[in-house]
PALODREN-453837 format. One line per 10 residues: number of its first residue (from 1); their letters; for each residue x, y, z of N, C-alpha, C, O. Coordinates in nm, 2 decimals, always signed. Example, Ala and Ser with C-alpha at 12.3 -4.5 7.8 and 13.67 -1.06 7.14 Angstrom:
2
1 = AS = +1.32/-0.57/+0.78/+1.23/-0.45/+0.78/+1.32/-0.33/+0.78/+1.42/-0.33/+0.85  +1.28/-0.22/+0.71/+1.37/-0.11/+0.71/+1.29/+0.00/+0.79/+1.34/+0.11/+0.80
***
This chain:
84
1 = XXXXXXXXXX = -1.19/-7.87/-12.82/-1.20/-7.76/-12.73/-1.29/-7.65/-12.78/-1.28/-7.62/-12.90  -1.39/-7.58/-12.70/-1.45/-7.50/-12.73/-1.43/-7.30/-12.68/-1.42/-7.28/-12.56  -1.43/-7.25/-12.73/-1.42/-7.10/-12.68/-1.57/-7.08/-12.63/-1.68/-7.10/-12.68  -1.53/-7.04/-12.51/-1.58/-6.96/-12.38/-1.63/-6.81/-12.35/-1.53/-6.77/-12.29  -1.69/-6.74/-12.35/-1.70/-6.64/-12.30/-1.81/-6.62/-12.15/-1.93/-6.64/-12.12  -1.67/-6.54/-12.07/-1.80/-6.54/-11.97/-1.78/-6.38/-11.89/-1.67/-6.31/-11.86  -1.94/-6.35/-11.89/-1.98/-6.19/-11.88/-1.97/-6.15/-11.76/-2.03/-6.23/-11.68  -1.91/-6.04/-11.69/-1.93/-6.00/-11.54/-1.97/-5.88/-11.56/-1.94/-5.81/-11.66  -2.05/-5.82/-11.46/-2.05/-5.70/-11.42/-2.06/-5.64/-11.31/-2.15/-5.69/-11.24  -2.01/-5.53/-11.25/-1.99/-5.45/-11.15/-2.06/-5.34/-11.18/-2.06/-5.25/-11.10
11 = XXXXXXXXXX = -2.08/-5.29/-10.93/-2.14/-5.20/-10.95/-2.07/-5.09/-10.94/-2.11/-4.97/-10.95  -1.99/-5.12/-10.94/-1.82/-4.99/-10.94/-1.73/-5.03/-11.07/-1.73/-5.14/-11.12  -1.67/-4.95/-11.10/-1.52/-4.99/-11.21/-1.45/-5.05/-11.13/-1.42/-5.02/-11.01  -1.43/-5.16/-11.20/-1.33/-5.28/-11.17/-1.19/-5.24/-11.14/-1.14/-5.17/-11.23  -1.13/-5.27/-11.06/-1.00/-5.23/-11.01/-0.91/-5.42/-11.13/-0.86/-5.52/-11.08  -0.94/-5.40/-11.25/-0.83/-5.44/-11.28/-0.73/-5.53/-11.22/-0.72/-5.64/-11.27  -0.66/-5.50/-11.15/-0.56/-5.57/-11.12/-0.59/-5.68/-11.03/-0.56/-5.80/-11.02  -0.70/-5.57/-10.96/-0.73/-5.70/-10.83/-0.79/-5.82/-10.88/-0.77/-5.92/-10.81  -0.85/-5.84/-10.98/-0.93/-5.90/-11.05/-0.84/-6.03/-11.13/-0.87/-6.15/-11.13  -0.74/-5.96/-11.19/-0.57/-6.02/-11.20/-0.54/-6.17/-11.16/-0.52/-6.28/-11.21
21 = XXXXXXXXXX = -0.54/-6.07/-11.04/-0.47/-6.10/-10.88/-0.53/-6.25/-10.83/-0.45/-6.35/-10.82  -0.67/-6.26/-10.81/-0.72/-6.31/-10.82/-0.78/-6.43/-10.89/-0.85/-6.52/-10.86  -0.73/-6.39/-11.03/-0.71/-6.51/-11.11/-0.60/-6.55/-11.14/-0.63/-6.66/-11.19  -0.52/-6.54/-11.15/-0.34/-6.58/-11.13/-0.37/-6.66/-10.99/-0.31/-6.77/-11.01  -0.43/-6.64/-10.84/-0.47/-6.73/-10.76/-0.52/-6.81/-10.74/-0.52/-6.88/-10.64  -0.62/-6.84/-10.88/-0.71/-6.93/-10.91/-0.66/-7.02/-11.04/-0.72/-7.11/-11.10  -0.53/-6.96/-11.06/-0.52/-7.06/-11.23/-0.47/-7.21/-11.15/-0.39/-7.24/-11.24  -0.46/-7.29/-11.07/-0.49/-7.40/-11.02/-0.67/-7.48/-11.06/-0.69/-7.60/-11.09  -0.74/-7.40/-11.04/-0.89/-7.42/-11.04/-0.87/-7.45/-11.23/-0.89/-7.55/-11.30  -0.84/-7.34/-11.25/-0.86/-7.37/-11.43/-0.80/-7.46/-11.48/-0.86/-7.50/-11.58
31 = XXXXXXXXXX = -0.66/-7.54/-11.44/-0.61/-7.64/-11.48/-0.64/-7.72/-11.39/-0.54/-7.79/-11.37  -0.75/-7.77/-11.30/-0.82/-7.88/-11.34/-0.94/-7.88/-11.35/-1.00/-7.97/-11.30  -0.99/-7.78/-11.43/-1.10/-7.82/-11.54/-1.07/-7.82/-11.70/-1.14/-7.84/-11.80  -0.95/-7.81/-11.69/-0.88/-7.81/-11.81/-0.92/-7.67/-11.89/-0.91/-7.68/-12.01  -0.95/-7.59/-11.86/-0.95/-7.42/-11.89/-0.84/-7.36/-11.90/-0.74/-7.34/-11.83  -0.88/-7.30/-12.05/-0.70/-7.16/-12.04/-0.76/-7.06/-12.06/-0.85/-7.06/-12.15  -0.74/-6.95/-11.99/-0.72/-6.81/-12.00/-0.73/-6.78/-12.12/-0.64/-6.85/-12.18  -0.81/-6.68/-12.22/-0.75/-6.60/-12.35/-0.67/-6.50/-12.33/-0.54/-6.49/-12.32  -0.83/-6.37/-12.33/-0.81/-6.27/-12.30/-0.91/-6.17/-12.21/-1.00/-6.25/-12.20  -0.94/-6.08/-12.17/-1.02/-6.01/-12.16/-1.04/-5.86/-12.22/-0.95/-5.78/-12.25
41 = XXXXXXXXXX = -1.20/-5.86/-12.22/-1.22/-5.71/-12.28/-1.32/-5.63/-12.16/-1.43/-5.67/-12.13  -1.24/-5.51/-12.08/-1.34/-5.43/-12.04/-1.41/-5.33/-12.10/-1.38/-5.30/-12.22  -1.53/-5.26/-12.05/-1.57/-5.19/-12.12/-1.50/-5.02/-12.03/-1.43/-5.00/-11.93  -1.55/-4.94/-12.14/-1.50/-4.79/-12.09/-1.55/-4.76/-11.98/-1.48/-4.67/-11.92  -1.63/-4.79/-11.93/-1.71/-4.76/-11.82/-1.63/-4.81/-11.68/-1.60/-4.74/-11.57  -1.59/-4.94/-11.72/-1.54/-5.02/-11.62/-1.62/-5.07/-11.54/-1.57/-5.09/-11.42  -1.75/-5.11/-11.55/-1.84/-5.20/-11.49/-1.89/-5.33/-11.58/-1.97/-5.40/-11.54  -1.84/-5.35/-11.68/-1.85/-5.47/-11.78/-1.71/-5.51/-11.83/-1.61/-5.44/-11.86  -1.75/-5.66/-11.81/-1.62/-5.72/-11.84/-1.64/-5.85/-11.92/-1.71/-5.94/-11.87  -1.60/-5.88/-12.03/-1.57/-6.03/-12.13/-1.47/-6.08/-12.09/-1.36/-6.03/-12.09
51 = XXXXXXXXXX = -1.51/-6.23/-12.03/-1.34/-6.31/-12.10/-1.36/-6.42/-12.17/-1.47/-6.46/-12.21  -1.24/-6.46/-12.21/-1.26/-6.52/-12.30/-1.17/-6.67/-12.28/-1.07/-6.68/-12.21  -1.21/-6.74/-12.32/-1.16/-6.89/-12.23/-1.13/-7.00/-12.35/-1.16/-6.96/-12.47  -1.07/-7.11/-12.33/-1.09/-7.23/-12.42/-1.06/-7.29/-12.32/-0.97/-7.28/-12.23  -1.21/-7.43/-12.37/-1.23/-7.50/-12.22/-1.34/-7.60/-12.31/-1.43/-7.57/-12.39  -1.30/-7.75/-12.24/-1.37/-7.89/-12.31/-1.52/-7.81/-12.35/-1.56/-7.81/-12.46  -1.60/-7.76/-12.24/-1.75/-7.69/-12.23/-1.72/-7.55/-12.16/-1.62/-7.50/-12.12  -1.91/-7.50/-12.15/-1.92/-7.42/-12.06/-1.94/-7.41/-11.94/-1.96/-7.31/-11.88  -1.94/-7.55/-11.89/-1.94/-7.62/-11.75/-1.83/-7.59/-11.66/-1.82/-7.53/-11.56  -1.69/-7.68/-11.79/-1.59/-7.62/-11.73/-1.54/-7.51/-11.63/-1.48/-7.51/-11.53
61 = XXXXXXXXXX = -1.60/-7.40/-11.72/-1.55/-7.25/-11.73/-1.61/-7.25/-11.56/-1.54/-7.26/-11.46  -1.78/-7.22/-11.60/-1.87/-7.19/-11.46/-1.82/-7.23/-11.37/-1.78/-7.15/-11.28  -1.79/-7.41/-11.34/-1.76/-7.49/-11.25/-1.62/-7.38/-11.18/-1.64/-7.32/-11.07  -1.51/-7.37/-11.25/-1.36/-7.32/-11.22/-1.36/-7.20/-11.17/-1.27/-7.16/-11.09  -1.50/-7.08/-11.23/-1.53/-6.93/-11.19/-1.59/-6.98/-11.05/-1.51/-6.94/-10.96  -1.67/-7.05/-11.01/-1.76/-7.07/-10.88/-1.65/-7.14/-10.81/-1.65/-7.11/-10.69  -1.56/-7.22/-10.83/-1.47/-7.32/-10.72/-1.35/-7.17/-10.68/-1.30/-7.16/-10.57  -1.32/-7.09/-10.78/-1.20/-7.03/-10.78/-1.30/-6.84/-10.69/-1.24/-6.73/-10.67  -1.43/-6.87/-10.67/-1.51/-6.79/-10.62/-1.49/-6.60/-10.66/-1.50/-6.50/-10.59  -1.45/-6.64/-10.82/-1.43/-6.53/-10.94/-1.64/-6.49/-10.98/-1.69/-6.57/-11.05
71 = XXXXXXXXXX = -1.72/-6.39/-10.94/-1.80/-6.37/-10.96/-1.87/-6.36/-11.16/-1.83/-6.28/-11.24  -1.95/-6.41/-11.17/-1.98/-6.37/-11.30/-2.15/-6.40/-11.31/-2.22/-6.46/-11.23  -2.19/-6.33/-11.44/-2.31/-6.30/-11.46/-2.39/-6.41/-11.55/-2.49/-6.47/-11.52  -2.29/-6.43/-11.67/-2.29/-6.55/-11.81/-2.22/-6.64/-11.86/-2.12/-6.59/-11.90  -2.23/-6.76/-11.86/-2.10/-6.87/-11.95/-2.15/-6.89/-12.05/-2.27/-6.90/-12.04  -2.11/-6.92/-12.20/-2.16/-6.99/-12.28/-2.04/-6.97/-12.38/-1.95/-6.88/-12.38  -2.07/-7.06/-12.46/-1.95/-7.11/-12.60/-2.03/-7.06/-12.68/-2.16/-7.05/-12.68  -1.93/-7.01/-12.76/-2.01/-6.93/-12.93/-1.87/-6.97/-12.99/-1.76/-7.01/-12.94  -1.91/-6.95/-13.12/-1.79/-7.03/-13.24/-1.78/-6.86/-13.33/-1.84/-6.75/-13.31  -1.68/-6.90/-13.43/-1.64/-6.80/-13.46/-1.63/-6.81/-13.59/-1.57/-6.90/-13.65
81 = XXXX = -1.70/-6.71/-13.68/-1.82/-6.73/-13.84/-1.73/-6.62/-13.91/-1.72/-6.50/-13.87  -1.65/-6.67/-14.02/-1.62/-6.60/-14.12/-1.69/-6.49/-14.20/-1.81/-6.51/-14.24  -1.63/-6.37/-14.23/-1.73/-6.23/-14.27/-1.77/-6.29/-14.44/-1.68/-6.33/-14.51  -1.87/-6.28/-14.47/-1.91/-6.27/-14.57/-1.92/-6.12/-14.68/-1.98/-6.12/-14.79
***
């Protein structure tokens, strides 16, 4: 399994919940692409948003955001590199 992140942004602050809402209506879509939920990070602004996924690819993710009609901007897998 790979980690996921995929970037949204708005042209308003995100109402949060609705956003939620909407994905708790969609977690059907993510389990069958075999996608879990992490977490998300907004920004202060409230027009940027990270989440963060573990999912076979980044196809997964895309495929489950576009079927589950969750808008976003970027998908892609990055790994995670110990600090030197």
């Amino acid at each position: 399994m790979e980690i996921v992140l995929v970037e949204r942004s708005f042209d308003e602050p995100v109402q949060l919940e609705a956003l939620q809402a909407a994905e708790r209506g969609a977690s059907w879509c993510l389990e069958m692409h075999r996608v879990k939920f992490l977490h998300t990070y907004v920004s202060k602004d409230g027009k940027r948003m990270i989440c963060v996924y573990e999912a076979p690819d980044a196809e997964a993710v895309r495929k489950a955001n576009e079927t589950s009609k969750i808008p976003f901007d970027r998908v892609y897998t990055v790994s995670k590199h110990a600090a030197t």
